[in-house]
N, C-alpha and C positions, 0 to 999 in steps of 0.2 A: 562694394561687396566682394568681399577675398573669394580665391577658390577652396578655400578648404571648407567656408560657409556655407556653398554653393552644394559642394558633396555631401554634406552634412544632412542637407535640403531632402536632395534625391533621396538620398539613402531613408530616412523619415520617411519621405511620402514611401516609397516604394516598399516601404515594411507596411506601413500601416494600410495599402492598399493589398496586401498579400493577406493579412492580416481578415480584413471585412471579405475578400473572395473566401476564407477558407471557412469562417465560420461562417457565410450562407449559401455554402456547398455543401458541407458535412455536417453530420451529427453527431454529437458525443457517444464516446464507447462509457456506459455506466458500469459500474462493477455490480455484481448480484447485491451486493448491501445496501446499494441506493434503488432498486428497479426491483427487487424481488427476486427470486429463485434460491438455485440450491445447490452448493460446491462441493462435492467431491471430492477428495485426494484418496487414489488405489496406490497401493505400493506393490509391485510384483516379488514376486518369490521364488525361491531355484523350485524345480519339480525333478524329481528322481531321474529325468533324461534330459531337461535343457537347463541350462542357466537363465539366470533372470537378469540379463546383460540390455544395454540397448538392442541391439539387435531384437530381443525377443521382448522389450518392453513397444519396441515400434509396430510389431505383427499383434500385440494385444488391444495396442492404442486403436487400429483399423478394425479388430472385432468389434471390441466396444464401438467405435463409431458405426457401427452397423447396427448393435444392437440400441443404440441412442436414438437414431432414423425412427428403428420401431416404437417409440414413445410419443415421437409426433410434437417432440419438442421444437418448439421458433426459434433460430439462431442459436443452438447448441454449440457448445467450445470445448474440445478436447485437443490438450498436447501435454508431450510428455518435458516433465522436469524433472533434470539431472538423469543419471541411466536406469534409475528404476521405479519413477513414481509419472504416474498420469492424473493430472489436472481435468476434472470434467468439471463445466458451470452450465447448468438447467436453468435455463431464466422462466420463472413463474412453475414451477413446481415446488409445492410449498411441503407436499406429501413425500420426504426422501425414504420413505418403507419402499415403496413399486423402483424407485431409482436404483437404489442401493441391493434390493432382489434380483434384478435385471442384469446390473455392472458386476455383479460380483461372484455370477454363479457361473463355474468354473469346469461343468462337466461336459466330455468332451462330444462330438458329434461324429456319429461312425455308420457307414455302412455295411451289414450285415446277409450272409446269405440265409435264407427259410430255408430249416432242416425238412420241418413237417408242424403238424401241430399236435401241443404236446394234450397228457394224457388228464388233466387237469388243471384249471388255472392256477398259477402262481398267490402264496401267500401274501398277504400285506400285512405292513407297509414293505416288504423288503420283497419288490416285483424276481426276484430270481435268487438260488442259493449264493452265486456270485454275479451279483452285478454290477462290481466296480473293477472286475476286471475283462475287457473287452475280449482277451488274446482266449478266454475260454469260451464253452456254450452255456449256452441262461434261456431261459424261459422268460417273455414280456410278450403282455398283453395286445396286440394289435387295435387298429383303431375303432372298431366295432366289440374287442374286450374280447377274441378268443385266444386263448394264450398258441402262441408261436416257438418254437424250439429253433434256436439262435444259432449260425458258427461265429467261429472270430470272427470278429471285424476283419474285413481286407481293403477300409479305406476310410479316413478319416478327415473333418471340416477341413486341413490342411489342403488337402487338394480341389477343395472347390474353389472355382474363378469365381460364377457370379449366378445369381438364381432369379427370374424374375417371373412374376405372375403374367398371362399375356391372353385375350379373345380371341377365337375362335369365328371372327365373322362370315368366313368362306361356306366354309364344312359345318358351319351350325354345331360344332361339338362343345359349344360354349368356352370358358373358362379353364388353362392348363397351366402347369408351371412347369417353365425353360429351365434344365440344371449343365451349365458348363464346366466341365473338368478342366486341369490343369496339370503341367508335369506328368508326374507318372500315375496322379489319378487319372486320366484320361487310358492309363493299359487297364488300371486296376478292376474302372468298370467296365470294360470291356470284357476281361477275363470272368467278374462275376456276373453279368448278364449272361456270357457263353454259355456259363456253366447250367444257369436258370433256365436258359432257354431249351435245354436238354428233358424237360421233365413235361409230361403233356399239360395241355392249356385245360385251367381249373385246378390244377395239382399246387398245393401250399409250397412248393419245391420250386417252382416259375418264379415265387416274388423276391424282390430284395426289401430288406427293412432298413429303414433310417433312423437312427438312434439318436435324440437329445435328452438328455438331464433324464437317463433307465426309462425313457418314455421312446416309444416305436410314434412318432409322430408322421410318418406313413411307409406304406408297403404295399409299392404298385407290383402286378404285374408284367414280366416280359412278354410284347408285346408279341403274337405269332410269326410275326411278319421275321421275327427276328432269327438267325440260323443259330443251329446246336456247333457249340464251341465257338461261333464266332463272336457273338455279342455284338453289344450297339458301337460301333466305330464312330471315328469323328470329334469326340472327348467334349459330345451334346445330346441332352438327352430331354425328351420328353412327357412329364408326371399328368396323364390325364384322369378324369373323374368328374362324377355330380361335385364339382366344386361350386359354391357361389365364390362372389368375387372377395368378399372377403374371407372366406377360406384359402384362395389363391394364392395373398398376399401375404396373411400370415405365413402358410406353409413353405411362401418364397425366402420370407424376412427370417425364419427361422432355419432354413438351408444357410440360406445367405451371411445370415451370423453367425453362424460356425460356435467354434470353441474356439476357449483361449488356452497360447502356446503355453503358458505358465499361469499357476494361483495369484492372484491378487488379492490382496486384504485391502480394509476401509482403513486407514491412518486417521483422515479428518474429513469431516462433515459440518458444511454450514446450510442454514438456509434460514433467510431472511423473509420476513413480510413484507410487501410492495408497500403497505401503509407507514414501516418504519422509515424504508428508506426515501417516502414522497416529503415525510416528515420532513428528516435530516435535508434534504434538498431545499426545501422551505425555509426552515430554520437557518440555514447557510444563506442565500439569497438574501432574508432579511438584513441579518447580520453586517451582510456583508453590504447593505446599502446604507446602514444605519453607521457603521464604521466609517464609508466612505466620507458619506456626509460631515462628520462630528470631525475627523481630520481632514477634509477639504476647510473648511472652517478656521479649524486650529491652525495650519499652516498659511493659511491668506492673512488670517488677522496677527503671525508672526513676522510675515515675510511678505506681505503685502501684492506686490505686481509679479514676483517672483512667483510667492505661493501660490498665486493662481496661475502661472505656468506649470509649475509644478502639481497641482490637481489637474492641469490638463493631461499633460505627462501620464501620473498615475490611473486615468482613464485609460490613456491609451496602451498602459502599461498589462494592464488586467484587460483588454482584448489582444492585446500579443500572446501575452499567457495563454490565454484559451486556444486562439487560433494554433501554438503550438503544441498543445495538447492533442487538439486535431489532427495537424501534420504529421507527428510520431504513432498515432493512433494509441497514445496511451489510455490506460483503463482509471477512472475518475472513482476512487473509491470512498467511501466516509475518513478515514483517516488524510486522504490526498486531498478533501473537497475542504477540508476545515485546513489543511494545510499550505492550498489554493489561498483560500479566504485571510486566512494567518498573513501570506506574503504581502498581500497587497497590503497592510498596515508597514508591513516592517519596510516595503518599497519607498519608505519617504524616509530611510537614513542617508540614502545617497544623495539625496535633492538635500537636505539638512549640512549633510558634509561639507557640500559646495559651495552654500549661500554663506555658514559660519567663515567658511573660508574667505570668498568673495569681501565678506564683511572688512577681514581680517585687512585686506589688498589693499580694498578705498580708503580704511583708514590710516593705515601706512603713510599715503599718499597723498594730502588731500586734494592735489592738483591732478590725480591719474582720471581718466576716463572711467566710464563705468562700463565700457566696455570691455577695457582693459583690465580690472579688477574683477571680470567674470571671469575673462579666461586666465587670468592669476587664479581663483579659487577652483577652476578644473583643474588647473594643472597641481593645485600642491594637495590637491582631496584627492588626486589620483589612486596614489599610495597606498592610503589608509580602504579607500574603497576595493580597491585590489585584493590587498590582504586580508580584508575581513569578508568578503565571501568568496575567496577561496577554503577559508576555512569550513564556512559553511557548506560550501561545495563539497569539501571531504568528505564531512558530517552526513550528508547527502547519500554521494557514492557508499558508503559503508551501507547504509541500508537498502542501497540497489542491491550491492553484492553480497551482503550476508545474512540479511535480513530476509523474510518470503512474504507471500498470499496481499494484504490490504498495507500493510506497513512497509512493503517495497515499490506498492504504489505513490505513498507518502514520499520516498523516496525519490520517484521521477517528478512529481508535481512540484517538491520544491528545488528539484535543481532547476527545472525550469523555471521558475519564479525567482530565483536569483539573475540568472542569467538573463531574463528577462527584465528585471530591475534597473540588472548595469544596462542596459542597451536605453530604456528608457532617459533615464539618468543622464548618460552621456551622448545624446545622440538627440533624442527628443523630447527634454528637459531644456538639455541648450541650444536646439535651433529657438525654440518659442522662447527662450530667457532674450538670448542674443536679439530678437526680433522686437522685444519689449522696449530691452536696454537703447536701440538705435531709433527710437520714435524721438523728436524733435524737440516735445511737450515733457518728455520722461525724462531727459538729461537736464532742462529746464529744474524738474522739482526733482532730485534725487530722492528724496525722502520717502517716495511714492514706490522706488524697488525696493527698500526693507534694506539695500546696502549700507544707507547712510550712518549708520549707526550700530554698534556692536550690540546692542538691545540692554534692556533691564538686569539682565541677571547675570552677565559676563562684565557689566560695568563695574556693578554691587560688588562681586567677585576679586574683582580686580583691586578697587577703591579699597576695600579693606582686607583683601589680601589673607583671610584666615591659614594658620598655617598647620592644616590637618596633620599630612606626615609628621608633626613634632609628636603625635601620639600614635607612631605609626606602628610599636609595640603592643600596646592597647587596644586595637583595630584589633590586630594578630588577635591577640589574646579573647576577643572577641566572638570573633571568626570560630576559634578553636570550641571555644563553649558550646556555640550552636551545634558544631559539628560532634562532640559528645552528647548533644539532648536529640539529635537526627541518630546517632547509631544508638543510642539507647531506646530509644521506639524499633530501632530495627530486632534490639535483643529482647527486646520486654514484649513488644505486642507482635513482632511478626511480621512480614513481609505476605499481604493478601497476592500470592500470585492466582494469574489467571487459569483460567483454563488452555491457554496457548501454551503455558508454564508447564504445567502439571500434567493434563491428561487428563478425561475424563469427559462429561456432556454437561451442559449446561442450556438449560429450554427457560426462554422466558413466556409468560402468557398475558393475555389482555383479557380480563376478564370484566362481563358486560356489567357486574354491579360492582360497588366498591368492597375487595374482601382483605378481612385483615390478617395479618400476616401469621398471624400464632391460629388461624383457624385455616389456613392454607397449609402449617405447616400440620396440624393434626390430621386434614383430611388426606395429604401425601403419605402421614404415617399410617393410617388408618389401611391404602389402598397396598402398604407391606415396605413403603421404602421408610422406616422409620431415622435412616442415618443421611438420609440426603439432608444438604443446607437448603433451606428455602428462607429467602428473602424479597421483601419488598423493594422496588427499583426508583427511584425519585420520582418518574410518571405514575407511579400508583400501580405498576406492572409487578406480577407474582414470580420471582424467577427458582428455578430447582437446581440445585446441582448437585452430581454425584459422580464417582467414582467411573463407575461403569453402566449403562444402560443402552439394555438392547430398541430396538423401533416398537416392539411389544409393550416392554415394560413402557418406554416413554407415553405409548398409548394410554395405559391404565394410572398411569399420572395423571393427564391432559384430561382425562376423564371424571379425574377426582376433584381437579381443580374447576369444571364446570360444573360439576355438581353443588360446589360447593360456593361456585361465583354467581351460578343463573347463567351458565355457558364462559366457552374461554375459545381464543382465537391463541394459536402459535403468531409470537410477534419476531421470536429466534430461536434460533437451533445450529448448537456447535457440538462437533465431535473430533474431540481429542485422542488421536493411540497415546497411550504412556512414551513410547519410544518416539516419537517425533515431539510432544510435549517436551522431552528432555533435549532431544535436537536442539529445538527455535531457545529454549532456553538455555544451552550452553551458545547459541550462536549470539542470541543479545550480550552475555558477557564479553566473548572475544570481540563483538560488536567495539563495546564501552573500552576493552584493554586497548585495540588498535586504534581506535577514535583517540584517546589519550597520545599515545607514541608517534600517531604521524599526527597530530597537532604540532607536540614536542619538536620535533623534527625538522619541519617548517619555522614554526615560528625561533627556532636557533641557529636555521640559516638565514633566514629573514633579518632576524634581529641581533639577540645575542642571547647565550645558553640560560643568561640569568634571566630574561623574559619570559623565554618560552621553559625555564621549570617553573616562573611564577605564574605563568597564563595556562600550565597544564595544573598544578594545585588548587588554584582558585575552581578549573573547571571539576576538578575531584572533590572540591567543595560543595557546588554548586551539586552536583550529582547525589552526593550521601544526605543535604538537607532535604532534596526537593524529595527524593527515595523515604525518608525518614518523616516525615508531616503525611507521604502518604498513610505511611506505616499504623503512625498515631491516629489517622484519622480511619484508619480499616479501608482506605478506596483499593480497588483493586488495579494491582498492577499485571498489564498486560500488553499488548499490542499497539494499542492507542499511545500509554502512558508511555512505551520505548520511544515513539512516533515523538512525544512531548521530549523527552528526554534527550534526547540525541540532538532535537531543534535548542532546546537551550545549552547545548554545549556550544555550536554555533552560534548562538547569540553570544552567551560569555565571552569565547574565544575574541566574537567581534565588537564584544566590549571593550575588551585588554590590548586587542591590536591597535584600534584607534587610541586609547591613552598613550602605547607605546610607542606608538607613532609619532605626537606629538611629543613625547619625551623626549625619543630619539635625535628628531629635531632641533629642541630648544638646546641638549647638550651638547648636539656640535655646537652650535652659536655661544656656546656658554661653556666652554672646555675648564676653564677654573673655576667653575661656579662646585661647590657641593651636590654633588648627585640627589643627596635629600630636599634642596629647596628646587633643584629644577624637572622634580618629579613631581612637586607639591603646587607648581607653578601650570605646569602639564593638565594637571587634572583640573585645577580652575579653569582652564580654557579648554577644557572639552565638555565641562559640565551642562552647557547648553546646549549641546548633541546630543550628549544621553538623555538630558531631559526630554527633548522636543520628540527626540525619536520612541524613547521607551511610553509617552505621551499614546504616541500614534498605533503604537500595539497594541496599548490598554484599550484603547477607541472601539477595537475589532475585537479582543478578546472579551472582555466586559458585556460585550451584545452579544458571541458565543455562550458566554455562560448565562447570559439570562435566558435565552433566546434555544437552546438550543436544546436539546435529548439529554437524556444522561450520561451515556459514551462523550459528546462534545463538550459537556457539561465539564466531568471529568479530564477534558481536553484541554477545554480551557483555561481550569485553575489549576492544571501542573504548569500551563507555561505563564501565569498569573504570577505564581510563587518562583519559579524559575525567573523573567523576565526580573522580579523585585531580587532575588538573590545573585543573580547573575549583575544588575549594576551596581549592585554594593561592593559583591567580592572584583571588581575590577577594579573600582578604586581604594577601597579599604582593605583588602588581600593582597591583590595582584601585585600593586605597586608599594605596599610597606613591605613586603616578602623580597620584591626586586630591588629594594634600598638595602635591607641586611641580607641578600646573595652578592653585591655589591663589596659589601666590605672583604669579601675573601676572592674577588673578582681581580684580577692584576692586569686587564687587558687596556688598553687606550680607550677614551671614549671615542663614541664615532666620527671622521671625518664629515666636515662642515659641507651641507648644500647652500650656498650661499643666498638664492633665489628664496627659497622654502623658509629658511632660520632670519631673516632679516626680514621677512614678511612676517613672520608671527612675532617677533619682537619688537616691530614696530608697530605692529596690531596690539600687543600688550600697552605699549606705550601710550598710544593714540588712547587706548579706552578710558584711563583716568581722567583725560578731559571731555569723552563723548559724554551726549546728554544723556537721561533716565528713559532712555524710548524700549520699545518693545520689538 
């Protein structure tokens, strides 16, 4: 037993013991889409005397969370993104009218001196001739309804510290509320009590008024005790009265939230059903057991004593994952939970890489060890594993960074699910292979690790030798048709964007009886929206969408559509501003531009420039078909579908790397061979990877879309059709494109690894005489 076996060990246990601590320590952070509630995005705004700069988006962010307290939300979440938008998530507030009243009402909090009271009450609704501006006098109603005659304000929410309701147990005076000043409100009140305290006790001249939203929400008296001009010193003050306790509190929470520095508008609004997301949670779960199981299977009965290291692996691979999710304290959202789901299918390309390769080693040799032919196929899968989830990795990073809201969570779950892959792969895949391979019984029967033989269908391959690139034209030409019948559904039927896209509301409903679609949409038109879209959802859910809708209007939908169903439950609720809809959708394109050019980029340092323009083509292929069937079939593309989109550039990508890889390869070994037979040669000998692997994704994607909601549903059959277009265009694109970039190419082929290209052209050789095994 070497030392490098031995760290190999440690390292293993001591992950997967970090591993089982963290997930029965912590609890998953759920995003609102799976647990319920209701998201939020304010955008601040300049106001005539601040800017709407950080600075004063962080002084708005701490009102609101004050006025959030008063809703008596569980685990509220508010912070701010980038310098002028604040993120708030209400978990299980499904009602966002009282949320979105609350966060968004922007009028300021001011204390005011009592002139006297005026000579009759103020007209309504407009409490005073000017009362939107503080710096003059107004007349407002006090809290028993006698109208009051107002000065300026001489001090505003800004300078209150902190307000709190507090008992009276001593002095039996029951129930008061504490108001502490700050800065220079602590002179301000002082000078306006002074002033109050000047006018005899009883006289409307003694009180000060407190001013929220043109409401005087109270107006104590200065206390006698208090002296003429000096006022209450100390910058603390005391509001007593017949308060019960929850008048107290109110009257604290409503000091205490203040006003906000600057206007904020609503950008976007979601809110989810707890029933949608227990759904999708279920739905995933199954999924994701029903996946494992069918490629636990598939890879044992390929790979025999391996593959069942390899399901151990992948076990322990999807409790890493998690447990990292844990450690980061990432947020688990429906696009991240299916993309979760998604990796651990795709987590058996690396274990696939290893054993073809392994394969590749023992038959080389047939006298080498089988130990030796493991760590032969670590060492030459290295490469290609390397390279193709970095790429993916890219793929990834762009939608951290440019992406937002549930698709940049997608974002974090599978870079960790990559990274998480390799470490399985290479760490605890090969202690348990290694572990296998050195039992006494096991090197006795080779046959029994799935090494002894190159299998069925790289024999077949070999033996007849088909030689595709001869019609590597043809492919092209192929390729090219698809890619005019995918942009002509883009020109003919249209591009369904979503509402992440566009802007605008989109409410789905769950109505108690079954309603059909054309009498849902009459009763919406009937209740005055006659231009909304309303469509039925694959669950049998009613969804509306329109342009613009207020929480009113949405009401008098929601009420149409229960009338009309025998009752309706909100199952979603998103609110798009037009200006951030056009945001997230100029960002998914520069998304897809830069995802293209640092592919290019990589794979031309990597490789060479004729690779990486045919491994960036292929993925613009790959891109305009899977965009274009959406097209044709009306699905809507939005969040979820970028989520799909951007995961099958990285598949592509890591389709084209690993052929190129093996090309790269064989043509050092083969420096005067023609570029077109030792590309045609390549791709025979990887076709049992893309098989085995694109196998293992179908596994988990296939029980996503049976299995799962509409959105996953959706989810599934972009990466369904991507995953099938994506290992076409690697072999029948990528590589007849890099045969005719070749001919205008003048550079040397690549210098020979000796270890690598003599291993797989001995593995080519060997396999004509291996038997028909599997």
């Amino acid at each position: 037993m070497n030392r490098a076996y031995v760290l190999r060990v440690v390292l293993a246990l001591g992950i997967m013991v970090a591993a089982v601590a963290l997930t029965w320590t912590k609890q998953p952070r759920l995003g609102l889409d799976l647990r319920g509630g209701t998201q939020i995005v304010l955008e601040t705004k300049d106001s005539p005397t601040t800017a709407a700069d950080a600075a004063a988006t962080d002084r708005a962010l701490e009102v609101l969370r004050r006025r959030v307290d008063a809703l008596g939300v569980a685990e509220p979440t508010l912070v701010r993104s980038g310098s002028n938008r604040i993120i708030v998530e209400l978990p299980g507030v499904q009602d966002p009218r009282q949320a979105a009243d609350v966060l968004g009402r922007t009028a300021q909090l001011t204390f005011h001196p009592v002139l006297g009271v005026a000579a009759e009450a103020p007209p309504s609704p407009s409490p005073s001739p000017s009362p939107r501006n503080p710096k003059q006098e107004q007349v407002l109603p006090d809290e028993s309804g006698q109208p009051l005659r107002l000065g300026p304000a001489v001090l505003t929410g800004e300078g209150v510290e902190d307000a709190a309701a507090q008992f009276d147990s001593q002095q039996g005076f029951g129930w008061f509320v504490t108001v502490d000043f700050k800065g220079p409100g602590q002179d301000a009140w002082a000078k306006v009590t002074g002033q109050a305290a000047c006018a005899p006790p009883g006289d409307p001249r003694r009180r000060v008024a407190i001013v929220l939203d043109k409401e005087i929400i109270s107006s104590p008296q200065v206390d006698p005790s208090v002296g003429c001009g000096v006022g209450i010193q100390g910058g603390s003050t005391q509001i007593s009265g017949d308060f019960t306790q929850e008048e107290a509190r109110e009257l604290a929470l409503l000091i205490r939230g203040g006003a906000l520095p600057v206007p904020v508008e609503i950008v976007e609004q979601r809110t989810v059903g707890p029933s949608l997301g227990a759904a999708a949670i279920e739905a995933s779960a199954k999924a994701a057991v029903i996946g494992i199981v069918l490629t636990t299977l598939f890879i044992v009965v390929v790979y025999r004593l391996l593959g069942l290291a390899a399901a151990v692996a992948l076990a322990c691979y999807g409790l890493i994952s998690y447990a990292a999710l844990l450690a980061f304290g990432a947020t688990l959202t429906l696009p991240g939970l299916a993309g979760f789901v998604l990796a651990i299918g795709m987590a058996v390309d690396a274990n696939v890489l290893v054993f073809e390769r392994a394969r590749e080693e023992y038959a080389a040799a047939a006298g080498k060890s089988l130990r030796h032919a493991l760590t032969g196929g670590f060492r030459n899968a290295l490469s290609a594993i390397g390279d193709s989830n970095i790429t993916t990795l890219l793929a990834a990073g762009l939608l951290f960074f440019l992406a937002s809201g549930p698709v940049r969570g997608f974002g974090v779950t599978l870079s960790i699910g990559v990274l998480a892959s390799m470490l399985s792969a290479l760490v605890i895949t090969r202690v348990l292979a290694e572990a296998v391979v050195a039992r006494r019984w096991v090197r006795a029967r080779p046959h029994l690790t799935g090494m002894a033989n190159l299998g069925r269908v790289r024999t077949w391959l070999t033996q007849h030798a088909p030689d595709l690139m001869r019609y590597g034209r043809r492919w092209l030409a192929v390729s090219a048709v698809a890619v005019v019948l995918a942009v002509s559904g883009i020109a003919l039927r249209g591009v369904n964007l979503g509402v992440e896209f566009t802007g605008g509301r989109l409410i789905e409903y769950s109505t108690t009886r079954a309603l059909d679609v054309e009498a849902a949409r009459q009763a919406v038109a009937e209740a005055g929206f006659p231009r909304a879209v309303v469509q039925s959802s694959g669950d049998g859910d009613i969804s509306v969408r329109a342009g613009s809708l207020s929480n009113e209007e949405a009401n008098r939908i929601q009420e149409a559509i229960a009338e009309a169903g025998g009752g309706a439950q909100k199952v979603r609720d998103e609110l798009i501003g037009p200006s951030l809809g056009e945001e997230l959708r100029n960002k998914a394109l520069i998304a897809l531009g830069i995802a293209l050019a640092v592919q290019l980029i990589y794979l031309a340092v990597r490789f060479r420039w004729t690779f990486g323009a045919a491994a960036v083509v292929a993925m613009a292929h790959d891109v305009l078909i899977l965009t274009g069937v959406f097209a044709w079939l009306g699905k809507p593309v939005d969040g979820v579908f970028l989520a799909a989109l951007l995961t099958v550039i990285g598949y592509s990508v890591n389709d084209s790397v690993v052929v190129f890889d093996r090309i790269r390869e064989l043509w050092a070994a083969r420096r005067r061979t023609p570029f077109r037979q030792v590309a045609n040669t390549a791709i025979l000998q990887t076709v049992p990877r893309t098989v085995n692997t694109g196998i293992g994704a179908v596994f988990i994607l296939a029980a996503l879309a049976v299995l799962g909601g509409e959105s996953l549903t959706d989810f599934a059959l972009a990466l369904l059709i991507g995953i099938t277009v994506g290992t076409y265009s690697s072999m029948f694109l990528a590589a007849p494109l890099a045969i005719e970039l070749e001919r205008y190419n003048s550079a040397p082929p690549p210098m020979p690894s000796r270890k690598k290209s003599q291993a797989a052209l001995a593995g080519a050789r060997a396999s004509r005489a291996s038997g028909a095994q599997v």
